[in-house]
DSSP file (Angstrom, degrees, kcal/mol; ACC not computed):
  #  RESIDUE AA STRUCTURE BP1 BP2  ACC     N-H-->O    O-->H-N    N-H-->O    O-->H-N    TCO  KAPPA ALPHA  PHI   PSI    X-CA   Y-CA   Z-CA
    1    1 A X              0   0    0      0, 0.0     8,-2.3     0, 0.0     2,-0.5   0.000 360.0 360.0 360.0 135.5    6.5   -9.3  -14.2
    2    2 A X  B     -A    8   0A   0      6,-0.3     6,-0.3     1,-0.1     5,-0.2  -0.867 360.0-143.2 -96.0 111.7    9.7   -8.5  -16.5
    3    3 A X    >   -     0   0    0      4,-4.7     3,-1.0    -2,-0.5    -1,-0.1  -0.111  35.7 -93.6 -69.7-173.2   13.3   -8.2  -14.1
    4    4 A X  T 3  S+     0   0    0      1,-0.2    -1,-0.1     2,-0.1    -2,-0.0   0.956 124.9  58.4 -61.6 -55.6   15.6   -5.9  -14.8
    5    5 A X  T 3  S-     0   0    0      1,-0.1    -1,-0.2     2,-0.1     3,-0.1   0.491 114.2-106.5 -34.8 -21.3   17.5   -8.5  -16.8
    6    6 A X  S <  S+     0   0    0     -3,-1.0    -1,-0.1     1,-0.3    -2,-0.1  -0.081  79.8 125.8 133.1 -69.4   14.7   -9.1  -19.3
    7    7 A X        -     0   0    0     -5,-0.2    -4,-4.7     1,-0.1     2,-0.7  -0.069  64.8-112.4 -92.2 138.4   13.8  -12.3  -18.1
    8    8 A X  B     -A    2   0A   0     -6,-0.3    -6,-0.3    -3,-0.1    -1,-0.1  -0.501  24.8-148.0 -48.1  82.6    9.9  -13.2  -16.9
    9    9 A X        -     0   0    0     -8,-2.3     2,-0.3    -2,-0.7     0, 0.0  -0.663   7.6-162.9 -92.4 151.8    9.5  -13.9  -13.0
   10   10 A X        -     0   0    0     -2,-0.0     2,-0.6     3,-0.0     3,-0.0  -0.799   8.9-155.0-122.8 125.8    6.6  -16.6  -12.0
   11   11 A X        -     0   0    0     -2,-0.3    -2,-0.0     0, 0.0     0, 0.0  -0.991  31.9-105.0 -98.5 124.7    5.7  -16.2   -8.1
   12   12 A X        -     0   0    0     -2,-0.6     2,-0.2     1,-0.1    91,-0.0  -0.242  37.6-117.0 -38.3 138.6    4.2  -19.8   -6.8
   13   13 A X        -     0   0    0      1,-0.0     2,-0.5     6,-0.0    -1,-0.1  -0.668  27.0-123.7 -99.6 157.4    0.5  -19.3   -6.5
   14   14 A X    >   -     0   0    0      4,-0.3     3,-0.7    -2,-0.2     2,-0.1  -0.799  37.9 -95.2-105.1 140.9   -0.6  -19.7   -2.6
   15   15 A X  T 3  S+     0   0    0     -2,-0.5     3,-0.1     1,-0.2    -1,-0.1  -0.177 103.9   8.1 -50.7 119.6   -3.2  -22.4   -2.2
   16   16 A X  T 3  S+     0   0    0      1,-0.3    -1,-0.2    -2,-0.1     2,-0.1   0.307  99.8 116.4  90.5 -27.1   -6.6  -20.7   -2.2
   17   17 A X    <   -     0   0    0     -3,-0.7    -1,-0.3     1,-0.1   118,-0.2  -0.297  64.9-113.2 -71.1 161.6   -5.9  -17.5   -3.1
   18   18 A X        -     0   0    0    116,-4.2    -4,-0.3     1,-0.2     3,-0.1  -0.553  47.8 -88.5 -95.0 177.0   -6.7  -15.2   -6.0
   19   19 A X        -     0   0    0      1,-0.2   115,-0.4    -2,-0.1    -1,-0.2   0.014  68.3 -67.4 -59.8 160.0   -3.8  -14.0   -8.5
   20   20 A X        -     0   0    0    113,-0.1     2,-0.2    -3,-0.1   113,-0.2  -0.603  56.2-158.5 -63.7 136.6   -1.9  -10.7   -7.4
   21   21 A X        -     0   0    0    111,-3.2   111,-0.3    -3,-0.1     2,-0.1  -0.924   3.7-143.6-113.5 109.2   -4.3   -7.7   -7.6
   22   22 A X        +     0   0    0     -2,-0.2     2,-0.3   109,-0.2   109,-0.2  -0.258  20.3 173.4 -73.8 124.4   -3.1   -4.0   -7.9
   23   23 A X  E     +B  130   0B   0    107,-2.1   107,-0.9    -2,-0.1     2,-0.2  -0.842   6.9 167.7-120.5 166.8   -4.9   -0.9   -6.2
   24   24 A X  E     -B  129   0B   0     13,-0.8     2,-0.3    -2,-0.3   105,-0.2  -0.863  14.4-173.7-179.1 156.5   -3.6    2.2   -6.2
   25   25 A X  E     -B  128   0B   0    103,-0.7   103,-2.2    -2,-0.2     2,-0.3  -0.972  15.8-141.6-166.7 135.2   -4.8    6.0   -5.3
   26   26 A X  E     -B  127   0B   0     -2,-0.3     2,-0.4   101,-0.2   101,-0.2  -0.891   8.7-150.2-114.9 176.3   -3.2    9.4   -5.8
   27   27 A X  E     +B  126   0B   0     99,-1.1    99,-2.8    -2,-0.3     4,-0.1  -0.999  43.5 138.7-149.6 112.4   -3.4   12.2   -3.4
   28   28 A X        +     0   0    0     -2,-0.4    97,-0.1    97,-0.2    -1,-0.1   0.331  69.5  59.8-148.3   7.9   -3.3   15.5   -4.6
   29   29 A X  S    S-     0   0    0     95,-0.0     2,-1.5     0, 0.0    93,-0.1   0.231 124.4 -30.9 -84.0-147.5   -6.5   16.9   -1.9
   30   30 A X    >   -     0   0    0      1,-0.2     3,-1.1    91,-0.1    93,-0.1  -0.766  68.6-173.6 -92.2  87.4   -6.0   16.7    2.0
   31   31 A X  T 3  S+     0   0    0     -2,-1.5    87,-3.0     1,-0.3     4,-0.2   0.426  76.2  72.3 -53.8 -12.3   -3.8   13.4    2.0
   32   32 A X  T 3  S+     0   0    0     85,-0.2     2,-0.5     2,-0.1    -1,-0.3   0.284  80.0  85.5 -97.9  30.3   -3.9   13.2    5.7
   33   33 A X  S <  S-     0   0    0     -3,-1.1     2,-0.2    39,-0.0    85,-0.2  -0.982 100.3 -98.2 -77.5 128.7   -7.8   12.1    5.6
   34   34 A X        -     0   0    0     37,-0.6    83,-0.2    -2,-0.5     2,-0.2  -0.219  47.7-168.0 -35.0 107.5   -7.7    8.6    5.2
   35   35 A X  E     -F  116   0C   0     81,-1.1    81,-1.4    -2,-0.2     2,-0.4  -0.622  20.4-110.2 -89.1 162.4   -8.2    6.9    1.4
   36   36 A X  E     +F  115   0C   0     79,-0.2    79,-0.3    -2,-0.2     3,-0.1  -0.979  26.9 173.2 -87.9 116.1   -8.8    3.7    0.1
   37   37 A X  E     -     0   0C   0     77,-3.0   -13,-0.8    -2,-0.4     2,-0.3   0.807  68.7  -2.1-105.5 -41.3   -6.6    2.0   -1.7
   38   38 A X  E     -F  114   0C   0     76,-0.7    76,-2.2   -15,-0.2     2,-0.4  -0.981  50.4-157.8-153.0 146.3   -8.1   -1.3   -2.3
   39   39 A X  E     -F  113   0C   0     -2,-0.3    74,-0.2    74,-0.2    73,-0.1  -0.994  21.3-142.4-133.0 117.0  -11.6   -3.2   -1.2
   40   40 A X        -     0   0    0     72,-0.9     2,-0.5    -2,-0.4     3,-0.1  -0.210  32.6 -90.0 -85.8 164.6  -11.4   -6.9   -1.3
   41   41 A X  S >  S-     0   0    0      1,-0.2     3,-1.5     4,-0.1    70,-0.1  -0.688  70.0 -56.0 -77.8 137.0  -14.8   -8.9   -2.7
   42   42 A X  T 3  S-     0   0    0     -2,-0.5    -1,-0.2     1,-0.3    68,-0.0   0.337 126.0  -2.1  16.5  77.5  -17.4   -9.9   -0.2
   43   43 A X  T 3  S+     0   0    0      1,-0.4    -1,-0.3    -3,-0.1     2,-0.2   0.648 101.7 134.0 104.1   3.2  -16.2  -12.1    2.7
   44   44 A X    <   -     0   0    0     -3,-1.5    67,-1.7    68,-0.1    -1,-0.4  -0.773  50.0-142.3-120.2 145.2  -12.6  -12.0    1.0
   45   45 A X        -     0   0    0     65,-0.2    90,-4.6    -2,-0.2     2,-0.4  -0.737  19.1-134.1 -90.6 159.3   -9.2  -11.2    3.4
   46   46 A X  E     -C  134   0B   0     88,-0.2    62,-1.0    -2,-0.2     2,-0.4  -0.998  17.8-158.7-131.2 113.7   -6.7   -9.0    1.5
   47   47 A X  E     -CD 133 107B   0     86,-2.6    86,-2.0    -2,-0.4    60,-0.3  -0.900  14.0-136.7 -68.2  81.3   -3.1  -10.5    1.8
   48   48 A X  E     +C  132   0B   0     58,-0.7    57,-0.4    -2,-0.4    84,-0.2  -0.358  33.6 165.8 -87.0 152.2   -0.4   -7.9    1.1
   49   49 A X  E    S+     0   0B   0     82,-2.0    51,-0.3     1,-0.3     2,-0.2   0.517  71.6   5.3-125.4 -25.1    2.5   -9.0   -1.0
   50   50 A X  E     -C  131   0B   0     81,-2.0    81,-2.0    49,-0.2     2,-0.4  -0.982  53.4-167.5-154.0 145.5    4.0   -5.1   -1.8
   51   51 A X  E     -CE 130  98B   0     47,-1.1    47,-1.3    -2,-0.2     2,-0.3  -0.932  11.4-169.6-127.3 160.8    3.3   -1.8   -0.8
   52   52 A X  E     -CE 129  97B   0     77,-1.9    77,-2.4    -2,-0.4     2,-0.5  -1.000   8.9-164.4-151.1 153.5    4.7    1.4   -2.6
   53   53 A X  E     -C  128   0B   0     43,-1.2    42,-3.3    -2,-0.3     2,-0.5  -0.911   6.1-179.7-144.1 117.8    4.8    5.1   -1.9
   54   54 A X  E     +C  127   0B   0     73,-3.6    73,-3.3    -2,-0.5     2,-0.3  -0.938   8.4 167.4-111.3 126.8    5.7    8.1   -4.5
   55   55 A X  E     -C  126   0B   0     -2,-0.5    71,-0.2    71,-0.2    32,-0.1  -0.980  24.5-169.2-133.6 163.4    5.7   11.9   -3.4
   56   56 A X        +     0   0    0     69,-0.8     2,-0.2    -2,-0.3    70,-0.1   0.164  58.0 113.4-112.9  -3.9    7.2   14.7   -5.5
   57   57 A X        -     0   0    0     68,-0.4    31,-2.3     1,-0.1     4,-0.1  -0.565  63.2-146.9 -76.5 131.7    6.8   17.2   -2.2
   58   58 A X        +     0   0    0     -2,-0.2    -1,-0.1    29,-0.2     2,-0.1   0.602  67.9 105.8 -82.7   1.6    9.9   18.3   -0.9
   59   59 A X  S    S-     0   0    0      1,-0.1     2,-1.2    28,-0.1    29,-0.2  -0.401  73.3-113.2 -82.9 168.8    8.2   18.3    2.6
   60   60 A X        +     0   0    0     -2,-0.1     2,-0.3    27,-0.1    27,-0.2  -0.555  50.5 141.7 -77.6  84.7    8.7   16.0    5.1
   61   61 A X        -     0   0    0     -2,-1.2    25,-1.4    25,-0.5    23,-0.1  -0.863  44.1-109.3-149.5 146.2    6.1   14.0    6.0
   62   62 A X        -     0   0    0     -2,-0.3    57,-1.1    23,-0.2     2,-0.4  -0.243  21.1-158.5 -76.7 156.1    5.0   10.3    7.1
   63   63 A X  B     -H  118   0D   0     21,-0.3    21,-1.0    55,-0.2     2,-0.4  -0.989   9.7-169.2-125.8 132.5    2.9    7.8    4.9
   64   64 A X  E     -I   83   0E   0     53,-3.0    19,-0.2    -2,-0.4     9,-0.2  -0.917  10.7-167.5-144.7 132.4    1.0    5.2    6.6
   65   65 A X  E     +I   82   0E   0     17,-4.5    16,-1.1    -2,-0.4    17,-1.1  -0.502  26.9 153.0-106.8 164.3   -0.7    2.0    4.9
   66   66 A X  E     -I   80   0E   0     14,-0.2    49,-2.7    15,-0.2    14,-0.2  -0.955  40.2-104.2 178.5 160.5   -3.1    0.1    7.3
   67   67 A X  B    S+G  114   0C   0     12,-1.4     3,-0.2    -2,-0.4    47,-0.2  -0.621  79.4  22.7-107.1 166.8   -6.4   -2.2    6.9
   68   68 A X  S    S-     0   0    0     45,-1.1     2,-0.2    -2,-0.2    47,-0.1  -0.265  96.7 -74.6  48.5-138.6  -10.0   -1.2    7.7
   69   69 A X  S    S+     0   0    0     -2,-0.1     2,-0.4    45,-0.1    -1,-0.2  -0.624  73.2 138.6-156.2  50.6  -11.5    2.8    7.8
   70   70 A X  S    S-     0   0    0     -2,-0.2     3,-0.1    -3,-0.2   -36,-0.1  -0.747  72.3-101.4 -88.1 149.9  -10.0    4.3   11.3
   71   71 A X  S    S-     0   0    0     -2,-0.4   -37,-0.6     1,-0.1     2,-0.3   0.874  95.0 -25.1 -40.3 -55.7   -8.7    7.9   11.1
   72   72 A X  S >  S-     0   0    0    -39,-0.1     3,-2.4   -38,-0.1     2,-1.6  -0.952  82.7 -73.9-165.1 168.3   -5.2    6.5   10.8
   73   73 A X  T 3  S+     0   0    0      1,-0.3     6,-0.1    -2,-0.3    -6,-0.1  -0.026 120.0  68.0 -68.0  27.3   -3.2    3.5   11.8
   74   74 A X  T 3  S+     0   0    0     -2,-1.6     3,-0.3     4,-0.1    -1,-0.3   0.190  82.0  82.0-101.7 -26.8   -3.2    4.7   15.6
   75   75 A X  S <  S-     0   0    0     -3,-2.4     2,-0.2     1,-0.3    -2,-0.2   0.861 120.9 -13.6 -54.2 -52.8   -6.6    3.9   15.6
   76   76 A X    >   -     0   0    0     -4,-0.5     3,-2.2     1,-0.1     4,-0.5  -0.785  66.2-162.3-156.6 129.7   -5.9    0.7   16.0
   77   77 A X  G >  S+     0   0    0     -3,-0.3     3,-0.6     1,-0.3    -1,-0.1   0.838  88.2  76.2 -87.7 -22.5   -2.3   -0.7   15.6
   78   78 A X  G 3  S+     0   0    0      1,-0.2    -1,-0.3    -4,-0.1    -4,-0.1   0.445  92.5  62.0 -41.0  -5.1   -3.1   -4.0   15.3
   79   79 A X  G <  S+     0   0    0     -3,-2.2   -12,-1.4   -12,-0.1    -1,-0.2   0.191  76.4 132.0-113.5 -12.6   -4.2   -2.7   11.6
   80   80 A X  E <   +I   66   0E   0     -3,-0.6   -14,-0.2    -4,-0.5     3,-0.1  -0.379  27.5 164.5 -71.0 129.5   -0.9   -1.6   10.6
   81   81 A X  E     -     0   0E   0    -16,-1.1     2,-0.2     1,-0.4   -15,-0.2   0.776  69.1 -48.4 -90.9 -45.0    0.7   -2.5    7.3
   82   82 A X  E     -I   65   0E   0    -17,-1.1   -17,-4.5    -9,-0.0    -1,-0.4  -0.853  41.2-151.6 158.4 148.7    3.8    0.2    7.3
   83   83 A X  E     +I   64   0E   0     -2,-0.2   -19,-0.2   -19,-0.2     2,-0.1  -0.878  21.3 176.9-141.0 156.4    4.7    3.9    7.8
   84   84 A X        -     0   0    0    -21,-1.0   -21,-0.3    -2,-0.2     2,-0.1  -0.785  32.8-110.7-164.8 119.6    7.3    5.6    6.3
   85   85 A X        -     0   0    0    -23,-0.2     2,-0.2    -2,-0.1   -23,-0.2  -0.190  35.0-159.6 -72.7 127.7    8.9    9.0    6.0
   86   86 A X        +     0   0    0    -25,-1.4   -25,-0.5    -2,-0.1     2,-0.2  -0.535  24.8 148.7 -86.8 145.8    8.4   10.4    2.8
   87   87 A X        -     0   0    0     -2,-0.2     2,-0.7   -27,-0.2   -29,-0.2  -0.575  26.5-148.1-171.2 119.5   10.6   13.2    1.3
   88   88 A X        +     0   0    0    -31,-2.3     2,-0.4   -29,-0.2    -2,-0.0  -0.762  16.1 176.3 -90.5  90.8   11.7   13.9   -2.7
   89   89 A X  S    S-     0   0    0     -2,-0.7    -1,-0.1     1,-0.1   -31,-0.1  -0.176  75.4 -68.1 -99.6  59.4   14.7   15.4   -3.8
   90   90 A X  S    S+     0   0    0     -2,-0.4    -1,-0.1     1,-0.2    -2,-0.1   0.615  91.8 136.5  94.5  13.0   14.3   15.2   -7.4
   91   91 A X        -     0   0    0      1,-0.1    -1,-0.2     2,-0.0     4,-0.1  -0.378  46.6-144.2 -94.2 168.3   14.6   11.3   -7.7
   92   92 A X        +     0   0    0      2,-0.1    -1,-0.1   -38,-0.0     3,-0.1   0.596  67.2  73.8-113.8   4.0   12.1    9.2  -10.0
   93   93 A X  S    S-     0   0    0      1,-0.1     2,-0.2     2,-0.0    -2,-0.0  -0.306  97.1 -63.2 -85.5-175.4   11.5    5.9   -8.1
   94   94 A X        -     0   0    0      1,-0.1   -40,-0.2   -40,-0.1    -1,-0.1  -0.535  29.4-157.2 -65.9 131.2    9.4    5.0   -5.1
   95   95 A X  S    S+     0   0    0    -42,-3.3     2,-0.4    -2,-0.2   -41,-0.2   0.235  86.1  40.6 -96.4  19.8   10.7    6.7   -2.2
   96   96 A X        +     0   0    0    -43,-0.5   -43,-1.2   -10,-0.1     2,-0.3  -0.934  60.6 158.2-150.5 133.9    8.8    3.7   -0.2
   97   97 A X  E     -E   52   0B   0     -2,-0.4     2,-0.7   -45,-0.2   -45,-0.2  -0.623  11.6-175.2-167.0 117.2    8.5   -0.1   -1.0
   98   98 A X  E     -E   51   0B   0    -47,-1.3   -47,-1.1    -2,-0.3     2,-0.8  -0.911   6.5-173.9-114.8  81.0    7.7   -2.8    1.3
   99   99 A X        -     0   0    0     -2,-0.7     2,-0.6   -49,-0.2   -49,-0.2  -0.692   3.6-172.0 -99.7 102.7    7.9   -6.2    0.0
  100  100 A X        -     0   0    0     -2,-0.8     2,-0.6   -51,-0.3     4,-0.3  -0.488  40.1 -87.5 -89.5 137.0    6.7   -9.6    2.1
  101  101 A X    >   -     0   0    0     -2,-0.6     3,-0.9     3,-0.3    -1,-0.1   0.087  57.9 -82.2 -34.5  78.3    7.3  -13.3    0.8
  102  102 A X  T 3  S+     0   0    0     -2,-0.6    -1,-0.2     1,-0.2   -53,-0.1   0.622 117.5  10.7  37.8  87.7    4.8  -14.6   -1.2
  103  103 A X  T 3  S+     0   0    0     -3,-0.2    -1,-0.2   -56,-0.1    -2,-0.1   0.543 114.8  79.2 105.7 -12.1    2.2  -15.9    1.0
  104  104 A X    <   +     0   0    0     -3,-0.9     2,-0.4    -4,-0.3    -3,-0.3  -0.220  56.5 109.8-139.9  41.2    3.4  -14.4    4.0
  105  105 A X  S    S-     0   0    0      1,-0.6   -56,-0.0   -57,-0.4   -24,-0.0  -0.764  80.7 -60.2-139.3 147.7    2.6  -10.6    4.5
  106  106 A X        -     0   0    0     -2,-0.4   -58,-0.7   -59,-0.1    -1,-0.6   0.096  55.2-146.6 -18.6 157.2    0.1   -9.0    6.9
  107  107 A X  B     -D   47   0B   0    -60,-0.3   -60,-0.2    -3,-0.1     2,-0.2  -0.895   3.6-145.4-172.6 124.4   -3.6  -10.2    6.4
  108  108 A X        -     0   0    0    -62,-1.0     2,-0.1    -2,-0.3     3,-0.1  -0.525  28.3 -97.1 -96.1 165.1   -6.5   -8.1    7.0
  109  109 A X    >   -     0   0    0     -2,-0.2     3,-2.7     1,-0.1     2,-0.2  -0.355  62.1 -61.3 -80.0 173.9   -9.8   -9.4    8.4
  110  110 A X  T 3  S+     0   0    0      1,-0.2   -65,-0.2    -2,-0.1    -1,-0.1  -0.320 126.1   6.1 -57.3 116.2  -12.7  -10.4    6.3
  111  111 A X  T 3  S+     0   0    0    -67,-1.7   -71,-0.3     1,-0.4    -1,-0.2  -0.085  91.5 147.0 100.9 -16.9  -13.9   -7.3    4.2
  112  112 A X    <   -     0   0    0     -3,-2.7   -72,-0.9   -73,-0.1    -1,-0.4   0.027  36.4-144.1 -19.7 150.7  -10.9   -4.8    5.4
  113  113 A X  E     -F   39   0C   0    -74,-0.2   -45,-1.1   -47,-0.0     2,-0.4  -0.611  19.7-112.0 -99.7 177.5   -9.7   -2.3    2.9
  114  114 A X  E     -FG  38  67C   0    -76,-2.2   -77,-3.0    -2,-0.3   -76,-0.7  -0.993  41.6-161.8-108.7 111.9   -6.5   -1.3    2.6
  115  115 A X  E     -F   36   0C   0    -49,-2.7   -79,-0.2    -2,-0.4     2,-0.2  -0.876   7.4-167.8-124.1 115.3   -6.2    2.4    3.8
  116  116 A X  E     +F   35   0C   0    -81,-1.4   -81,-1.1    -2,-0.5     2,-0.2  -0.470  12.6 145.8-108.7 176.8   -3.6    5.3    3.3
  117  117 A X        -     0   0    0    -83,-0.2   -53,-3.0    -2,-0.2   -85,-0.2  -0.658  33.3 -98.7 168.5 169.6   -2.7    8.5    4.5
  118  118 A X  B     -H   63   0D   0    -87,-3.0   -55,-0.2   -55,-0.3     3,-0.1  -0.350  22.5-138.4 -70.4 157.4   -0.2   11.5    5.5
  119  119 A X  S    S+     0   0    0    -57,-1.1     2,-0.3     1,-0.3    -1,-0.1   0.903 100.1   7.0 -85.2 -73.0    1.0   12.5    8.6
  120  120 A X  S    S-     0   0    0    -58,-0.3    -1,-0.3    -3,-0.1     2,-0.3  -0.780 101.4 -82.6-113.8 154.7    0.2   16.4    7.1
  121  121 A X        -     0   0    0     -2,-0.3     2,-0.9    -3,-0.1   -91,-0.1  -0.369  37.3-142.9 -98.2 138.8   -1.5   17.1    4.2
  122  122 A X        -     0   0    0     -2,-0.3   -91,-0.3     1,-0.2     4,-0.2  -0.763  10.9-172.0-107.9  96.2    0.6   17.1    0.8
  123  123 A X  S    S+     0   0    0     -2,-0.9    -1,-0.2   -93,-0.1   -66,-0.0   0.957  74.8  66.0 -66.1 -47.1   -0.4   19.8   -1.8
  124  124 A X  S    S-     0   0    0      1,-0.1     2,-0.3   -68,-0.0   -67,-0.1  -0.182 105.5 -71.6 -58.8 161.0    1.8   18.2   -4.3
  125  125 A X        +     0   0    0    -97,-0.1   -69,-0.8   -99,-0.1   -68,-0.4  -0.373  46.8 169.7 -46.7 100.0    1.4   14.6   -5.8
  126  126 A X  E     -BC  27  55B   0    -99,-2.8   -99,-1.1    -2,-0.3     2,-0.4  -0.816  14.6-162.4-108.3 176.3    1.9   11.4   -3.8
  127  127 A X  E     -BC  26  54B   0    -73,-3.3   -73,-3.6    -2,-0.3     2,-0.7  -0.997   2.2-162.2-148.3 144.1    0.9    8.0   -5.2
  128  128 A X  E     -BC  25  53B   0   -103,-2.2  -103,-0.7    -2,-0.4     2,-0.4  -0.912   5.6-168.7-130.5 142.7    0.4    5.1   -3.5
  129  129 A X  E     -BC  24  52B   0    -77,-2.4   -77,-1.9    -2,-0.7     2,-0.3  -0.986   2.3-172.9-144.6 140.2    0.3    1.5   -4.9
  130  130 A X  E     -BC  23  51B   0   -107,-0.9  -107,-2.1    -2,-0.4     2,-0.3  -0.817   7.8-171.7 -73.5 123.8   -0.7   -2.1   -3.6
  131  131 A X  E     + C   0  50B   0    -81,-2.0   -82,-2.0    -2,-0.3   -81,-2.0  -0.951  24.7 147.7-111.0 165.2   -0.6   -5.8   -4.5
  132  132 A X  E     - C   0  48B   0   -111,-0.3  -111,-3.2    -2,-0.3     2,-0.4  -0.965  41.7-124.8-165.6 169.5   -2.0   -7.9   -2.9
  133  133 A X  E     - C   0  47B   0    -86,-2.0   -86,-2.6    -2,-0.3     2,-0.2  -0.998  25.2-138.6-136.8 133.0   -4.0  -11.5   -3.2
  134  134 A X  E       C   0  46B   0     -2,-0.4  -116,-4.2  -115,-0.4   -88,-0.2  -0.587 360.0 360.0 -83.5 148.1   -7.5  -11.8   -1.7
  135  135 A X              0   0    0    -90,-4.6   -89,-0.1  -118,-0.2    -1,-0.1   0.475 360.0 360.0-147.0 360.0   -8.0  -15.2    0.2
């Protein structure tokens, strides 16, 4: 990873874990059905270390990341990663970004996915992106 500055940043690897892996999904159908964003290997928990959320829609409308395949993160809340109101007026970064400490981020159970959706469904482009380390 490059900083702003230039300069290379090293994250400490956590014992037993795999390197950071990136998922990532756009939604440009009916964004409130539940996607997947990322599916760990066999028997593997998926760790979040960042979550991110892009929409270009000027409506207003919730995003919500969350482990395993329920309808939405109400399903069961114990599953929840992060919600966030989404909304664009013209900017070009992630209007969402959630970042937990190295090692130290929400933990799905064994074989979870990582699972998005909308509050209401987003004819325009959102994008949603993960890392994470399976452990």
């Amino acid at each position: 990873m490059v900083s702003q500055s230039g300069g290379e940043q090293r994250f400490p690897s956590v014992a037993g874990a795999s390197e950071i892996i990136s998922g990532s999904v756009s939604s440009d159908s009916d964004s409130s059905t539940r996607a997947t964003v990322a599916t760990p290997n066999s028997g593997k928990k998926i760790r979040i270390v960042q979550i991110m959320a892009w929409t270009l829609s000027a409506t207003v409308h919730r995003v919500e990341f969350y482990f395993d395949t329920g309808a939405n993160g109400q399903s069961d809340r114990t599953k929840v990663i992060g919600s966030q109101v989404l909304d664009s007026d013209g900017t070009g970064g992630p209007n969402m970004i959630l970042t937990f400490p190295d090692g130290a981020g929400p933990i799905g159970a064994a074989d979870d996915v990582i699972s998005v959706r909308t509050s209401t469904n987003i004819s325009t482009s959102n994008e949603f992106e993960v890392h994470y380390r399976e452990e």
